[in-house]
C-alpha positions as CSV (number, residue, x, y, z in Angstrom):
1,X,91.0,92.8,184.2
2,X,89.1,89.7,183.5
3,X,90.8,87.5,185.7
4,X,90.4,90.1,189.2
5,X,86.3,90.1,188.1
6,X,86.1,86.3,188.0
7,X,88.0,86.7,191.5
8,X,85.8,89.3,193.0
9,X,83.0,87.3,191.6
10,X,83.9,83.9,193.1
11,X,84.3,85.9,196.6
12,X,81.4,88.2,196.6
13,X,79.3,84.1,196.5
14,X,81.3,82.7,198.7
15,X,80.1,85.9,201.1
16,X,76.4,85.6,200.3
17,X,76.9,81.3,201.1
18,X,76.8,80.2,197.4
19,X,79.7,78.8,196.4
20,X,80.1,76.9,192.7
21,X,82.9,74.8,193.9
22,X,80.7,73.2,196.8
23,X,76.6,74.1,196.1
24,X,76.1,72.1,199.2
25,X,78.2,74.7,201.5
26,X,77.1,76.1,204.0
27,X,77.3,80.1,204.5
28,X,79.5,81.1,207.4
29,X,76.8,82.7,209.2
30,X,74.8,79.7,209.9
31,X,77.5,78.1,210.9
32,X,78.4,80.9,213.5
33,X,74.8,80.9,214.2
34,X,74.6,77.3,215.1
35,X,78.1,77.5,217.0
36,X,77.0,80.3,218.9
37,X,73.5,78.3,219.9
38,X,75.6,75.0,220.7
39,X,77.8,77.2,222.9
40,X,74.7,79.3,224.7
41,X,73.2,76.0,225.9
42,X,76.0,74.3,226.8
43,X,76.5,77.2,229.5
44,X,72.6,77.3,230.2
45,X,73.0,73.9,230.8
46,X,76.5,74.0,233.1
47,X,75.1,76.8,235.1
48,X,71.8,75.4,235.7
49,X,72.6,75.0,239.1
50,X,73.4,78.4,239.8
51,X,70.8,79.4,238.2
52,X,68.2,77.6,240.6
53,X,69.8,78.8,243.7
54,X,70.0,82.9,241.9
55,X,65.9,82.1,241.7
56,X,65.6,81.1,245.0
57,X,67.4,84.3,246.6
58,X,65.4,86.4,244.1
59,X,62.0,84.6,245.3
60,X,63.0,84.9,249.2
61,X,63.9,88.6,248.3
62,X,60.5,88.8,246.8
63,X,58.7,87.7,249.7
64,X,60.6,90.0,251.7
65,X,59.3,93.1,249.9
66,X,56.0,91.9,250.0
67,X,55.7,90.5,253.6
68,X,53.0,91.3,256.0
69,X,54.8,94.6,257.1
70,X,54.3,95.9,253.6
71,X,50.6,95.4,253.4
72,X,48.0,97.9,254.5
73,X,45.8,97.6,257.9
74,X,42.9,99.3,258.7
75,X,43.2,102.0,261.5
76,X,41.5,100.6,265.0
């Protein structure tokens, strides 16, 4: 009985990031966290690009809606 507490015990800190094999570990969420942000801006940074040219359309389309046929006159 001892020996599956000192188990569940040893797992239930290696969950919560402290560890008493390695105190320096680090806790497998910030390490997903800080994969997950490496990946993120690598693919902000591939797609810049199209990213640009998706801002251009969307100003042009913009500008379209607001053009001079869209604004009010007065009446002659």
């Amino acid at each position: 009985m001892t020996t599956v507490c000192a188990a569940l015990e040893s797992i239930i800190a290696d969950l919560e990031g402290k560890t008493y094999d390695a105190p320096q570990a680090m806790s497998i969420g910030t390490v997903a966290c800080s994969v997950m942000c490496l990946v993120l801006a690598a693919v902000v940074i591939l797609d810049l690009g199209k990213l640009y040219a998706d801002f251009q359309i969307m100003k042009a389309n913009v500008g379209k809606l607001m053009g001079k046929h869209n604004k009010i006159e007065p009446n002659p």
